[in-house]
C-alpha positions as CSV (number, residue, x, y, z in Angstrom):
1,X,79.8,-299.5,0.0
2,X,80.4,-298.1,-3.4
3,X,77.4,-296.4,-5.2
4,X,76.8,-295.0,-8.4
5,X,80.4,-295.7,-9.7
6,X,79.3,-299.1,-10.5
7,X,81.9,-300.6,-8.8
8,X,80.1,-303.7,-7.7
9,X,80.0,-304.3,-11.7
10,X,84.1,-303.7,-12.6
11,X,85.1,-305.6,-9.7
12,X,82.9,-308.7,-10.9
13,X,84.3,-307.6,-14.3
14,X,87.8,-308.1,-12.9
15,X,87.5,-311.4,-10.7
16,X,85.8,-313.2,-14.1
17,X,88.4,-312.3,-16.2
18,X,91.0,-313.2,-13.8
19,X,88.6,-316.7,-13.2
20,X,88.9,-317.2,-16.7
21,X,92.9,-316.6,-17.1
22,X,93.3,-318.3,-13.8
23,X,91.6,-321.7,-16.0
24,X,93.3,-321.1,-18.8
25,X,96.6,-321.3,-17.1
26,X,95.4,-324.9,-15.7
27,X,94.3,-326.4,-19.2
28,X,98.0,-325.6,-20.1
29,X,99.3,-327.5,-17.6
């Protein structure tokens, strides 16, 4: 467990934006 190094918040950060490339990839296909 992470604390105070909001951690929690950049890896949620991280999985969206790679959720939103991830669809973005699809459309293209």
């Amino acid at each position: 467990v992470y604390e105070g190094v909001g951690h929690d918040s950049w890896v949620q950060a991280y999985e969206t934006e790679a959720l939103y490339d991830w669809f973005m990839k699809q459309q293209l296909e």
